[in-house]
C-alpha positions in Angstrom: 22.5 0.0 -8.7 22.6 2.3 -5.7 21.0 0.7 -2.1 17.5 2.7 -2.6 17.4 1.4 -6.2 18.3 -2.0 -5.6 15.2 -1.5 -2.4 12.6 0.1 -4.3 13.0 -1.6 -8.0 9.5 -3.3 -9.4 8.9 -5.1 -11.8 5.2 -4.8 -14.0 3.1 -7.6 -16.0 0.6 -6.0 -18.8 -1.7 -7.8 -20.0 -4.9 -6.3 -22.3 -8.1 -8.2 -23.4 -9.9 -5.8 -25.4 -9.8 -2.9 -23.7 -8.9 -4.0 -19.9 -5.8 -3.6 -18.9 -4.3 -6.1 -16.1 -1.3 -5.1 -14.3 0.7 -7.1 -11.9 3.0 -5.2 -10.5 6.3 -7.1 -7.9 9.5 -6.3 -6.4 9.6 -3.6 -3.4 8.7 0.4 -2.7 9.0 2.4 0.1 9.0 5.5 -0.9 6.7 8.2 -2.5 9.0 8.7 -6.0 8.8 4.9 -6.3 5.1 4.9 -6.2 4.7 7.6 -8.2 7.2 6.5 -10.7 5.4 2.3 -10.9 1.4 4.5 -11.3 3.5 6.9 -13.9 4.3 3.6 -15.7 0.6 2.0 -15.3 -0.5 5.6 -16.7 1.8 5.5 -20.0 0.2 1.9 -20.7 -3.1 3.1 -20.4 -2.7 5.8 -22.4 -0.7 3.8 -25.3 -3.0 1.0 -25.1 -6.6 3.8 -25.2 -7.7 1.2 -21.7 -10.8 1.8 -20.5 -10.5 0.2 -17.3 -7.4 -0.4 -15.2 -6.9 -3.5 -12.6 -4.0 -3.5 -10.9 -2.9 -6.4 -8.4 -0.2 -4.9 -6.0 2.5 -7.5 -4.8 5.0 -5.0 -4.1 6.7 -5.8 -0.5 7.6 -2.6 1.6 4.6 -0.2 3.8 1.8 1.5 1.8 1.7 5.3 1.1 1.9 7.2 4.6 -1.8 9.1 4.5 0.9 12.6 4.8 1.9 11.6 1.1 -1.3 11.0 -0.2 -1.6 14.4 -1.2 1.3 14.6 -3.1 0.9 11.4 -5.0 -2.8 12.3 -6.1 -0.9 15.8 -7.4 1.7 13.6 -9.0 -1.5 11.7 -11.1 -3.1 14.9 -12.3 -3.2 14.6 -16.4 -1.8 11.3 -16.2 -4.6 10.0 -17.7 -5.7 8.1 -15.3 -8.9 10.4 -14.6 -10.8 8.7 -17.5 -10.7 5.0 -16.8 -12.5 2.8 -14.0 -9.7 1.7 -11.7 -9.7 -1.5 -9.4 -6.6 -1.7 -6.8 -6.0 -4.7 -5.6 -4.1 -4.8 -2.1 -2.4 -8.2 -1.1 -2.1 -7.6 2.2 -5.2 -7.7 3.7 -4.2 -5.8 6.9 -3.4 -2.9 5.2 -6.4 -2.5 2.9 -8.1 0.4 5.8 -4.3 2.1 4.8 -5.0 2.0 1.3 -8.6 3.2 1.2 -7.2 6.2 2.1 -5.8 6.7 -1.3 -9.0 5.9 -3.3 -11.1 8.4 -0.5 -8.6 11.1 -1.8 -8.8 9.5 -5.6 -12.7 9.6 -5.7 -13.1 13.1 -4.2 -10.7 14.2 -7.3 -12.7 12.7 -10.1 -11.3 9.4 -10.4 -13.1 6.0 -10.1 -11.3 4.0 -8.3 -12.2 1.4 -5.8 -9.6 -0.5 -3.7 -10.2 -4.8 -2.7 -9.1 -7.8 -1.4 -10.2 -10.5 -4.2 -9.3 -10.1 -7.7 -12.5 -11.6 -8.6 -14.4 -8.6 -5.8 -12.2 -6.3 -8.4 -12.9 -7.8 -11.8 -16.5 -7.8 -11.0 -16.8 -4.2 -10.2 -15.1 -3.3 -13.5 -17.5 -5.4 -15.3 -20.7 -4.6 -13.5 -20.1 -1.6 -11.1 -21.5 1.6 -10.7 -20.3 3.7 -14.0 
């Protein structure tokens, strides 16, 4: 395994109850293809499993998505699939949940539900009860 490999490998915990699908997703990222490539992942589950909504509990280590590659990520997600489910992001690292709001700004002005939080629980509630 090369040095960026070895940096940026994940690892991702599925778990479905009816239709909610629970990711957990580890390991590292710092990069855009690595991001892209662990959502691409969470995408194919979705799809294979027919999920209507999507929470996913980030423990990767490493900096989130520079706001520059925003833009190129939410391209990246177009016809993934992900347009059609509710989608609850939760970020670990409380200091860098104003980074990551960015990303569901840019996510909800394409058509996507998403919502990002610091609690599971703040997240599994607004997938259960939230605006629809």
């Amino acid at each position: 395994m090369s040095g960026d490999a070895a940096r940026n490998a994940y690892g991702l915990r599925f778990t479905l109850e009816r239709r909610h699908l629970h990711v957990r997703v580890v390991g590292h990222k710092d990069d855009l293809a690595t991001t892209v490539a662990c959502w691409r992942d969470f995408a194919a589950e979705v799809r294979r499993t027919g999920a209507v909504t999507l929470l996913v509990e980030d423990d990767l280590q490493g900096p989130p998505l520079a706001p520059e590659d925003m833009p190129a990520f939410m391209e990246a997600m177009k016809g993934e699939g992900l347009a059609e489910v509710r989608i609850a992001y939760v970020e670990a690292i409380a200091q860098r949940i104003g980074q990551v709001e960015v990303g569901e700004i840019l996510a909800r002005e394409l058509g996507f539900v998403a919502r990002v939080f610091a609690s599971r629980m703040d997240a599994e509630m607004w997938l259960r009860h939230g605006e629809r």
